[in-house]
C-alpha positions as CSV (number, residue, x, y, z in Angstrom):
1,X,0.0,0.0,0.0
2,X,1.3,3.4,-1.3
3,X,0.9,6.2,1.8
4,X,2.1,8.9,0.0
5,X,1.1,9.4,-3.9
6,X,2.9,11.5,-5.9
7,X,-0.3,13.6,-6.7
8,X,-0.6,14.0,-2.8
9,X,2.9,15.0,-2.2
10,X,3.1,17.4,-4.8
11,X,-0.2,19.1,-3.7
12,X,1.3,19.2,0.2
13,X,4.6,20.6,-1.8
14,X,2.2,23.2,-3.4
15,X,0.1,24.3,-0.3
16,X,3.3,24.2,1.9
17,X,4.6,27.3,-0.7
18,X,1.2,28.9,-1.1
19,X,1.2,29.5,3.0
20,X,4.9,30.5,3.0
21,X,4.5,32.9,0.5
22,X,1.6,34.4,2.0
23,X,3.6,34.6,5.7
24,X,6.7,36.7,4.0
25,X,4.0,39.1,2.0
26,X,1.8,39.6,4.8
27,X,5.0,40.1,7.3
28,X,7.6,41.2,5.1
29,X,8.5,44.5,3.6
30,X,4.9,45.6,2.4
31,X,4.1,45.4,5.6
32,X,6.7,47.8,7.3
33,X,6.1,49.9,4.5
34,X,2.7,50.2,4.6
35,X,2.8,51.3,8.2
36,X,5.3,53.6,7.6
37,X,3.5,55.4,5.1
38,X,0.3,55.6,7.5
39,X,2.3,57.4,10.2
40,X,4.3,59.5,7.2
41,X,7.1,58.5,8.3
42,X,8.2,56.5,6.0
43,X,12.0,56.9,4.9
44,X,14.5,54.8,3.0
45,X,16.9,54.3,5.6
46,X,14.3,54.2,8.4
47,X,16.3,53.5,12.0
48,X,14.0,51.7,14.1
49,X,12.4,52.6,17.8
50,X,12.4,50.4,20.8
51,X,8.6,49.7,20.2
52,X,9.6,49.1,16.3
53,X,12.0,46.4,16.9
54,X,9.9,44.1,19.1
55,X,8.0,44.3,16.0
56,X,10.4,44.0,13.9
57,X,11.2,40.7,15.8
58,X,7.9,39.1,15.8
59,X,8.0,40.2,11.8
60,X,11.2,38.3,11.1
61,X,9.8,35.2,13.1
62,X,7.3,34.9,10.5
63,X,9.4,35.8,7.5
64,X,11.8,32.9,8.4
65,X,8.8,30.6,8.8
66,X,7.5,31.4,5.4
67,X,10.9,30.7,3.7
68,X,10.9,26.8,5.9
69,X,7.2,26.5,4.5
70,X,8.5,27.5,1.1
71,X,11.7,25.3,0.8
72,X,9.6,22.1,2.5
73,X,7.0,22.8,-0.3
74,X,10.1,22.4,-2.8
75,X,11.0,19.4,-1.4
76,X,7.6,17.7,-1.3
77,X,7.1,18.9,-4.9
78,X,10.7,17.5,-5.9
79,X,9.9,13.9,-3.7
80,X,6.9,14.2,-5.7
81,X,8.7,13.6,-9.0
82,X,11.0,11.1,-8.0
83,X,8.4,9.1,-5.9
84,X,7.2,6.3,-8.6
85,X,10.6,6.4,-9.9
86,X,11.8,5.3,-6.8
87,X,9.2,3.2,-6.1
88,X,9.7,1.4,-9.0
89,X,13.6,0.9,-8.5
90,X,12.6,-0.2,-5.4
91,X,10.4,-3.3,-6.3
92,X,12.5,-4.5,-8.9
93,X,15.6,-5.3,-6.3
C-alpha cells in the first residue's frame, strides 16, 4: 500500500509554498512599508524605535517561517517527482 502518492505529495509541496508565500508578504516588507507610510514617516533608511524592533522581531519570526514552509513545499514537490521512480527501482531489487 502506497501512503504517499505523488499527486498527494506534490499538492502538500504546493500548499506548503502557497502558505509560505503568504507569511513573507503579509509580514515582510509591504508590511513595514505600509505602516510607515500611514504614520508618514516612511523613509529609505528608516532607524527603528524600541517599540519598532519588538516588531520587527515578531515580523522576522514569520518571514523565516515562510521561507521553511516555502523550501519544505520544494521538497515535497521534488519527492513528488522522483516518488514512482523510486518506487519502481525499489520493487524490482
Amino acid at each position: 500500500m502506497i501512503l504517499f502518492s505523488s499527486k498527494l505529495l506534490n499538492t502538500a509541496g504546493l500548499i506548503f509554498d502557497i502558505i509560505g508565500a503568504y507569511l513573507i508578504l503579509r509580514f515582510g516588507v509591504s508590511k513595514r512599508s505600509k505602516e510607515r507610510e500611514e504614520e508618514g514617516t516612511y523613509t529609505s533608511s528608516w532607524n527603528p524605535s524600541p517599540k519598532d524592533s519588538e516588531s520587527l522581531d515578531e515580523y522576522r519570526d514569520y518571514i523565516k517561517m515562510g521561507f521553511v514552509l516555502i523550501l519544505v513545499g520544494f521538497i515535497l514537490q521534488l519527492a513528488s517527482n522522483w516518488s514512482e521512480d523510486f518506487l519502481i527501482f525499489i520493487r524490482s531489487i
